[in-house]
GUROLUM-766768 format. One record per residue (C-alpha): residue in three letters; x, y, z. Coordinates in pm, 1 decimal. Layout:
<nodes>
{residuo = ALA&c1 = X&c2 = Y&c3 = Z} .
...
</nodes>
This chain:
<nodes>
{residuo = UNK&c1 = 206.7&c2 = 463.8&c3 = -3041.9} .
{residuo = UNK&c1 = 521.5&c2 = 413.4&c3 = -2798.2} .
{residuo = UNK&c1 = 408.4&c2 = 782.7&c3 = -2674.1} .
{residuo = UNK&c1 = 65.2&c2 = 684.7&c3 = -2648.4} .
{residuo = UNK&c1 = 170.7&c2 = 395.6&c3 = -2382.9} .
{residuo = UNK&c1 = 388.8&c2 = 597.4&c3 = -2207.1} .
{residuo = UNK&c1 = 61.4&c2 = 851.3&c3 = -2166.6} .
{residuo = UNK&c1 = -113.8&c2 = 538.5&c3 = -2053.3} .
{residuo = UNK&c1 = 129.3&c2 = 379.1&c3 = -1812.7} .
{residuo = UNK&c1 = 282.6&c2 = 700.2&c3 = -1693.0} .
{residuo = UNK&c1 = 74.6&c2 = 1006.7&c3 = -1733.7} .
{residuo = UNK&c1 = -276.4&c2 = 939.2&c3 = -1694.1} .
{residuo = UNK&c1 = -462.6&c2 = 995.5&c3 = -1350.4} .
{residuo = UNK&c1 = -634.7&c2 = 726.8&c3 = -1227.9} .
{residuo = UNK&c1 = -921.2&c2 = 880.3&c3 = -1229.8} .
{residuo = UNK&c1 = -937.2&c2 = 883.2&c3 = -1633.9} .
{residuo = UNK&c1 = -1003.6&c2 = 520.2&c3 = -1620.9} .
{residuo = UNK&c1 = -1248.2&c2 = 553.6&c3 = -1321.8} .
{residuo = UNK&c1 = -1453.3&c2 = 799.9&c3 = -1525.6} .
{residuo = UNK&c1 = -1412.1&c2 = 584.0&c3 = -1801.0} .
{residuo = UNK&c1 = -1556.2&c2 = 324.7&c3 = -1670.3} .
{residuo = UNK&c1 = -1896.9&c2 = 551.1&c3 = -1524.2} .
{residuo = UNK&c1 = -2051.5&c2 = 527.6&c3 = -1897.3} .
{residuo = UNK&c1 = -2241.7&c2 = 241.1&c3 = -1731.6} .
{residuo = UNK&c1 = -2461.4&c2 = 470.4&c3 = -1521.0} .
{residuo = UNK&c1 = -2710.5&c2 = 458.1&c3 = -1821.1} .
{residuo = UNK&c1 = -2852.9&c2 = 152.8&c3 = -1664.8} .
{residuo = UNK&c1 = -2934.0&c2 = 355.2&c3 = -1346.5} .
{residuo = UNK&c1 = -3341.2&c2 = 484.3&c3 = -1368.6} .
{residuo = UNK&c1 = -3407.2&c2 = 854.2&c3 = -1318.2} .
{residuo = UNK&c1 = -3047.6&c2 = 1018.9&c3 = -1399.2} .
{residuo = UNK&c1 = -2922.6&c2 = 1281.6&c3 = -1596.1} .
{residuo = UNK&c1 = -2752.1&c2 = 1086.9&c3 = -1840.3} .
{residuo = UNK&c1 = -2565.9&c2 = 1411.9&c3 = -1987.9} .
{residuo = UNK&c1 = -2348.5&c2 = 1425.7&c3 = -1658.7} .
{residuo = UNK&c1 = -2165.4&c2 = 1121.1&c3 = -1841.6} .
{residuo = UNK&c1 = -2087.5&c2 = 1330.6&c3 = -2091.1} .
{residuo = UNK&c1 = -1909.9&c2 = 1632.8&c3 = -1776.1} .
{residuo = UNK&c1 = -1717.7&c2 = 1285.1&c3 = -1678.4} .
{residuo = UNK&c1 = -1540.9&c2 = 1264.4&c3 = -1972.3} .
{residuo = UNK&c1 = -1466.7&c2 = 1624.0&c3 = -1970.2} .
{residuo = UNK&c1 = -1363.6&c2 = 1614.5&c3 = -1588.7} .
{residuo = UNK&c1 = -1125.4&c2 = 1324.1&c3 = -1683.3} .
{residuo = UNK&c1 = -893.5&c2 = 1545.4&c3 = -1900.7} .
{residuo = UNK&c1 = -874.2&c2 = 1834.0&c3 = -1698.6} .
{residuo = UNK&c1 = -766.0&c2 = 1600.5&c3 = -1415.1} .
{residuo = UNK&c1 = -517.8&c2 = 1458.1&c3 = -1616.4} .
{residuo = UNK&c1 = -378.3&c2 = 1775.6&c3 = -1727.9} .
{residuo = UNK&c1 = -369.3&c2 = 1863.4&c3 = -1357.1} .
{residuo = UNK&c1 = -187.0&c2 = 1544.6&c3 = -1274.7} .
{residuo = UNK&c1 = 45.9&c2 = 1614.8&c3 = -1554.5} .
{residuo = UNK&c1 = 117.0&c2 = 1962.2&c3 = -1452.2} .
{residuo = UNK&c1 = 217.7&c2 = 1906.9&c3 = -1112.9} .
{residuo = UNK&c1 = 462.9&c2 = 1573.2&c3 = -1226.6} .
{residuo = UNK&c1 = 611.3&c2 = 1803.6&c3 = -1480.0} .
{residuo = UNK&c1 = 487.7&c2 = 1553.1&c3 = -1774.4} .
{residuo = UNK&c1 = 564.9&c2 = 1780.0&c3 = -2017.1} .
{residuo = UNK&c1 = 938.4&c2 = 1859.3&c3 = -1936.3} .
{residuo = UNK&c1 = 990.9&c2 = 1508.1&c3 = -1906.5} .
{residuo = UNK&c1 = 849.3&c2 = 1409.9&c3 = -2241.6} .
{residuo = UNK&c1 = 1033.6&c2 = 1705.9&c3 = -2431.7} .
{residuo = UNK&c1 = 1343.8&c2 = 1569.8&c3 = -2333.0} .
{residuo = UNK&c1 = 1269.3&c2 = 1229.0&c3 = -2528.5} .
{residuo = UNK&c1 = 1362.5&c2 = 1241.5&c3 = -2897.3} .
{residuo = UNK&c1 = 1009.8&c2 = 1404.3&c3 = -2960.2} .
{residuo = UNK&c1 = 851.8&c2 = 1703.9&c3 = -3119.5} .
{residuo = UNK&c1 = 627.7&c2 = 1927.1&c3 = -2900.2} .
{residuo = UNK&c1 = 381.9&c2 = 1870.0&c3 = -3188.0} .
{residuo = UNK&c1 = 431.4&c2 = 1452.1&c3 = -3087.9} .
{residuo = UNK&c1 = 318.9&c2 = 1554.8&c3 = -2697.0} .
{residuo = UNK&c1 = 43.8&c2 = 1709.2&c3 = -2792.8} .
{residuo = UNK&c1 = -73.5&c2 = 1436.4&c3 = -3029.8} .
{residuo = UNK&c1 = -9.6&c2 = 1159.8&c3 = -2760.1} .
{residuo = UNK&c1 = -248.6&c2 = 1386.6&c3 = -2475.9} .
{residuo = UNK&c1 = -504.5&c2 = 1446.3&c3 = -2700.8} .
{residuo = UNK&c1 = -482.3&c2 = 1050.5&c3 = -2829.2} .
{residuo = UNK&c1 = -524.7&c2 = 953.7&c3 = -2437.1} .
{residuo = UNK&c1 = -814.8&c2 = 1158.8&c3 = -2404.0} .
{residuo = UNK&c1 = -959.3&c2 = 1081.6&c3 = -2773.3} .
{residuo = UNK&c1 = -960.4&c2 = 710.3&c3 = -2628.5} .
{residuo = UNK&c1 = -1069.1&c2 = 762.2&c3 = -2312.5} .
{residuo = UNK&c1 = -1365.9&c2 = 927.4&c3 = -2411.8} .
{residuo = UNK&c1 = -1469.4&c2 = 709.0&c3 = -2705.6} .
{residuo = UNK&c1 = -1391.9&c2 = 383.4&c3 = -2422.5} .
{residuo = UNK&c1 = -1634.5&c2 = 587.6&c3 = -2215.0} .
{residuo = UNK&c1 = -1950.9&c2 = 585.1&c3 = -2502.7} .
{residuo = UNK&c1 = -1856.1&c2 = 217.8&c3 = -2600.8} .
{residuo = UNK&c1 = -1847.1&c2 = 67.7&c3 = -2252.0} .
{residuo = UNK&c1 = -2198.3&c2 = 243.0&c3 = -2214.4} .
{residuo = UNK&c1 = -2356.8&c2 = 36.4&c3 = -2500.5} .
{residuo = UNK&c1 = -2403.8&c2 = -274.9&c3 = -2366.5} .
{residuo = UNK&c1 = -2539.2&c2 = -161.2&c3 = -2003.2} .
{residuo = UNK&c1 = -2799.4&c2 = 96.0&c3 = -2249.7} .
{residuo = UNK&c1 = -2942.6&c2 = -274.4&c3 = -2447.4} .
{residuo = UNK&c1 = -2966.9&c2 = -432.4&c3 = -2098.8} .
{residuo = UNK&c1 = -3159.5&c2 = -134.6&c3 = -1987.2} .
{residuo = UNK&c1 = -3402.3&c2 = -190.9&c3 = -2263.2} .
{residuo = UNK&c1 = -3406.5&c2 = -571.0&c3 = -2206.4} .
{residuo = UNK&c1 = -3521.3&c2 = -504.9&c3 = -1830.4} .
{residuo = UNK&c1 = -3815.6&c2 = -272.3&c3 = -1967.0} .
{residuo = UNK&c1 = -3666.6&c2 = 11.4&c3 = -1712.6} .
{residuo = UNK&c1 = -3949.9&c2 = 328.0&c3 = -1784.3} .
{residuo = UNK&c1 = -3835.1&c2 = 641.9&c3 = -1976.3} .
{residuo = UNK&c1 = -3608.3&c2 = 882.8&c3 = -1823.1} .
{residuo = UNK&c1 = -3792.1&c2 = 1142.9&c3 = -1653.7} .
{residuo = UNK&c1 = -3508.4&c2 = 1395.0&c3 = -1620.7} .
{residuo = UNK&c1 = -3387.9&c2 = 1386.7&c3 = -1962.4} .
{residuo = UNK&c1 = -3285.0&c2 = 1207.4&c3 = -2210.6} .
{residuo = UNK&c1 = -3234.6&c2 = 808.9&c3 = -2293.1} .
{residuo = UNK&c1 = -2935.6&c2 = 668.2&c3 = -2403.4} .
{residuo = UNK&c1 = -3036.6&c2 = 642.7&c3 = -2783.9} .
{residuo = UNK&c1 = -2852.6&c2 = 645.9&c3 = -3081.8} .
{residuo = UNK&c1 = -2910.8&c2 = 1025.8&c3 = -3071.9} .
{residuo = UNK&c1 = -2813.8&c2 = 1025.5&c3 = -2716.9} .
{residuo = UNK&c1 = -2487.0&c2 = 898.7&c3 = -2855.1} .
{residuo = UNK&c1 = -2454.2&c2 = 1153.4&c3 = -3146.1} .
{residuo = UNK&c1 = -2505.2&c2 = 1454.3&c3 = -2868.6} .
{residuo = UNK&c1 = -2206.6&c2 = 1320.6&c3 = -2654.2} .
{residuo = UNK&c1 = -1995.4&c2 = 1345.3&c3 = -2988.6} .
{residuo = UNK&c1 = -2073.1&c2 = 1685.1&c3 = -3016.0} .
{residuo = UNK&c1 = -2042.6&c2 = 1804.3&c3 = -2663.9} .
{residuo = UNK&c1 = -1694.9&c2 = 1601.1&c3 = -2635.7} .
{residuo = UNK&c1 = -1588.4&c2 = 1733.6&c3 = -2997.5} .
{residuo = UNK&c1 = -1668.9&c2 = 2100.3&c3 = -2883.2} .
{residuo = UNK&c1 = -1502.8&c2 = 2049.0&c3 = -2506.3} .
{residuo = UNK&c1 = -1182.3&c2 = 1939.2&c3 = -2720.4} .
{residuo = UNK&c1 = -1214.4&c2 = 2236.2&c3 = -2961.1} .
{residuo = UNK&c1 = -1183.1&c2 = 2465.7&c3 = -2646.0} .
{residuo = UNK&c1 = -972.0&c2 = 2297.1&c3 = -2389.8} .
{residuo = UNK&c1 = -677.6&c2 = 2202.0&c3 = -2594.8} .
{residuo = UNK&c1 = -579.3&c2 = 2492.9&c3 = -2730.6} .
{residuo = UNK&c1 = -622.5&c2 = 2710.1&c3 = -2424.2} .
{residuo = UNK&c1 = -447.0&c2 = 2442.2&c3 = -2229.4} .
{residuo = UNK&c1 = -139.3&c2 = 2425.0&c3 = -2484.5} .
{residuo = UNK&c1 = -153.9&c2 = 2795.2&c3 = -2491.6} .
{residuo = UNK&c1 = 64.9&c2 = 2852.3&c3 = -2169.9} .
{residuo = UNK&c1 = 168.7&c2 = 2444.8&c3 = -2151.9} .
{residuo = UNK&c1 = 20.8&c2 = 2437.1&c3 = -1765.2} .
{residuo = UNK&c1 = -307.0&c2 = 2660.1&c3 = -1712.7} .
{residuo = UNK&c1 = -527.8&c2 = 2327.6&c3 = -1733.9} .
{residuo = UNK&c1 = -842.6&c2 = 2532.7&c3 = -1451.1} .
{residuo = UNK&c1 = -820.6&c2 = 2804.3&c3 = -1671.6} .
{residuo = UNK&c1 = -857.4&c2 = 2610.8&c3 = -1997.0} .
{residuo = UNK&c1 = -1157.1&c2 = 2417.4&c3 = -1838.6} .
{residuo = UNK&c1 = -1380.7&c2 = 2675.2&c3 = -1715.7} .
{residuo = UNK&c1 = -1360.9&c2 = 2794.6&c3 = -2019.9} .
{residuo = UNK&c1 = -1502.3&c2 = 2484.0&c3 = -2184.5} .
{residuo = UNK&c1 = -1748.9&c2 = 2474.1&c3 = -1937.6} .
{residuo = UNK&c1 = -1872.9&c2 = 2774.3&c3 = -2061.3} .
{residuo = UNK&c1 = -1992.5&c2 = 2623.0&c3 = -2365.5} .
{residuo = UNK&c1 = -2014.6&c2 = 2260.3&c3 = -2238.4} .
{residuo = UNK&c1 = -2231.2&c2 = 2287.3&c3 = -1998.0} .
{residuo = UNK&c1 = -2484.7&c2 = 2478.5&c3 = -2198.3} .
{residuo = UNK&c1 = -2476.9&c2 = 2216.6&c3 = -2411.8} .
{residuo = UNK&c1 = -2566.9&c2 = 1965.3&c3 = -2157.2} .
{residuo = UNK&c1 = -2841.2&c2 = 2122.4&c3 = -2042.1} .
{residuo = UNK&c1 = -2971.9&c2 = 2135.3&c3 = -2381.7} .
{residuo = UNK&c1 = -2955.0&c2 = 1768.6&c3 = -2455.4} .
{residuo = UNK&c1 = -3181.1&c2 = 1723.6&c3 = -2112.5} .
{residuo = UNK&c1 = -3432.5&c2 = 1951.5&c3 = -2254.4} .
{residuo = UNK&c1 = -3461.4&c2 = 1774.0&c3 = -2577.1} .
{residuo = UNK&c1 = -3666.0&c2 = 1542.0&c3 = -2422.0} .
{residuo = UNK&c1 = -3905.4&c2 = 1766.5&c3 = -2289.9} .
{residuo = UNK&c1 = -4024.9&c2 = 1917.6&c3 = -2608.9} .
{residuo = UNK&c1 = -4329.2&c2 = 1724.7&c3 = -2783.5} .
{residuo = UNK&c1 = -4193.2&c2 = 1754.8&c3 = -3155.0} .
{residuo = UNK&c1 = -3808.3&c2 = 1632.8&c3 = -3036.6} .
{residuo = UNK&c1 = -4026.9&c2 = 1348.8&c3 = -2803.3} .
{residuo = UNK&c1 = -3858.8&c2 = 1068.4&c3 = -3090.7} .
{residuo = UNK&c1 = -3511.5&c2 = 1166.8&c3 = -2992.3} .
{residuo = UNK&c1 = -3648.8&c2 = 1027.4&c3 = -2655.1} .
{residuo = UNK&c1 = -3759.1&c2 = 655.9&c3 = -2790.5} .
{residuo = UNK&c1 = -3549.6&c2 = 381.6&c3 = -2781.2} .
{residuo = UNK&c1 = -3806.9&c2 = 225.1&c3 = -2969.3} .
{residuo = UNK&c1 = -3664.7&c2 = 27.1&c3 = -3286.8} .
{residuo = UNK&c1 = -3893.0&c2 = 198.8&c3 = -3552.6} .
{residuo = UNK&c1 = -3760.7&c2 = 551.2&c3 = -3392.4} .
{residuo = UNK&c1 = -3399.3&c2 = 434.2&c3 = -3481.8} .
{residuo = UNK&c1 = -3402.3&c2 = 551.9&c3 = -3876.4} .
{residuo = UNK&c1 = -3516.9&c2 = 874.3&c3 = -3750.3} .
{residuo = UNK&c1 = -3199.3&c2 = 930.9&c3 = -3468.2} .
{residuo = UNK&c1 = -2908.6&c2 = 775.2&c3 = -3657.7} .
{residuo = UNK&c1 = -2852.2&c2 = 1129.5&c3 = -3884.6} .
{residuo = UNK&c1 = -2784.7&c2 = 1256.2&c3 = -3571.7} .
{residuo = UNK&c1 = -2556.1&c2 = 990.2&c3 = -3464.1} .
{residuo = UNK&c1 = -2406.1&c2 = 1046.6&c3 = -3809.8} .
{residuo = UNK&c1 = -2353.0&c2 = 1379.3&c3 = -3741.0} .
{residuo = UNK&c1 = -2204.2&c2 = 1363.4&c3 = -3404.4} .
{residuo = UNK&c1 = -1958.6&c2 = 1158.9&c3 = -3525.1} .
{residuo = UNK&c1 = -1867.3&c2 = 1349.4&c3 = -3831.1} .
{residuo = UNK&c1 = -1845.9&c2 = 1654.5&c3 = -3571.2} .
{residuo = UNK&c1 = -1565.4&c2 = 1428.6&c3 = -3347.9} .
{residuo = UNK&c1 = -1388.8&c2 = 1337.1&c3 = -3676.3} .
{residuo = UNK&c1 = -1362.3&c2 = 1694.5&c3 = -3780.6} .
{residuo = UNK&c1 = -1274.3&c2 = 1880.6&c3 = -3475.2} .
{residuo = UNK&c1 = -1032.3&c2 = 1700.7&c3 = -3328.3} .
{residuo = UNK&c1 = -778.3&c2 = 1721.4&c3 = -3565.7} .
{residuo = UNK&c1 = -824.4&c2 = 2032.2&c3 = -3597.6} .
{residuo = UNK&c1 = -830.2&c2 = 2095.6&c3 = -3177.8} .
{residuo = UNK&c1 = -517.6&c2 = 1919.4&c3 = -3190.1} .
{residuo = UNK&c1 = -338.7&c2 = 2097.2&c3 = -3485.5} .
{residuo = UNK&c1 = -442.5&c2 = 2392.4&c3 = -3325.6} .
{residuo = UNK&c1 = -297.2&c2 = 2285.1&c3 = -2968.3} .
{residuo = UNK&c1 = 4.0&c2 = 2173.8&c3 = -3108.1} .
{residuo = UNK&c1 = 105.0&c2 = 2501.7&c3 = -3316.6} .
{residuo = UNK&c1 = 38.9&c2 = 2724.4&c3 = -2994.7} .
{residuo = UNK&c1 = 246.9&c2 = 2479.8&c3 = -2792.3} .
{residuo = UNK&c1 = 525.3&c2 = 2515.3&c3 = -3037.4} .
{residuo = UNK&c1 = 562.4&c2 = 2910.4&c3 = -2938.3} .
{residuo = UNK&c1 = 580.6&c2 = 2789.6&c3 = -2523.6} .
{residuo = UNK&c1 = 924.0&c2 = 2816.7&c3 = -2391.9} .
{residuo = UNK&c1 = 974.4&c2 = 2493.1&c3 = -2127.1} .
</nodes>
């Protein structure tokens, strides 16, 4: 926890919180709402950036640490940052269905399976960019575009969910189209549970072979 407020006060870009903070933008009409979703990918690779060029992790392996510790307390910064980012969009998504805005025309709403796709697009980012990162301990563009690779794929597949007729409930925010979305919810966030440990056990074994 002590490392995880040092990555807080110390290590994370500001940006992190910025992009944090942009999981309000489901309350703007007529926007691809799976750009949220490149935010909170964008966020990390920043903040590996930022870390990189302060020489974060030299500094933290000289604490009374294990490289396995660093590893846990980045991918715990990012881990919250991203979840922040989904929970700080729930309350502007209910005031965008108490102001009646129309459907989305580019893609799709933010609905409970809206929600379960951003899981799954942040649990497979993770799965890719933390390993590659802690690979080499500083190759954070590297380690991105090749999460991008997949991510953005991804994306664009969540937009065009809502343009097929037989998906067109994954689209509803309507209460009586909620039974139908939450397996998907489920599932998202059974995906984030899963991978991340493992993204980070991963990370942290292949940072154990990096000389500092």
């Amino acid at each position: 926890m002590k490392l995880l407020y040092k990555e807080l006060a110390l290590a994370a870009h500001p940006t992190l919180f910025i992009f944090t903070l942009l999981g309000c933008l489901v309350i703007v009409p007529a926007y691809p709402y799976s750009v949220i979703f490149l935010f909170g990918c964008l966020a990390p690779y920043i903040t590996f950036l930022y870390a990189r060029e302060t020489n974060d992790a030299w500094y933290t392996a000289v604490l009374p640490v294990t490289k396995k510790d660093i590893v846990r307390a980045k991918c715990r910064l990012i881990i919250c940052a991203q979840l922040s980012q989904l929970l700080i969009s729930i309350p502007f998504a209910l005031l965008r269905i108490r102001l009646a805005i129309p459907n989305n025309p580019v893609g799709l709403d933010p609905t409970a399976a809206w929600y379960g796709f951003g899981l799954m697009i942040f649990a497979l980012f993770d799965l890719i960019f933390f390993p590659a990162y802690y690979k080499s301990g500083y190759k954070a563009g590297k380690a991105f575009l090749l999460a991008m690779l997949f991510v953005l794929p991804a994306m664009l597949s969540v937009e065009v969910l809502s343009h097929i007729p037989a998906l067109a409930w994954l689209d509803n925010t309507a209460v009586q189209n909620l039974p139908a979305q939450l397996p998907v919810l489920l599932a998202g966030a059974l995906c984030y549970a899963i991978v991340l440990p493992l993204a980070c056990r991963i990370a942290g074994y292949r940072f154990e072979q990096v000389d500092l």
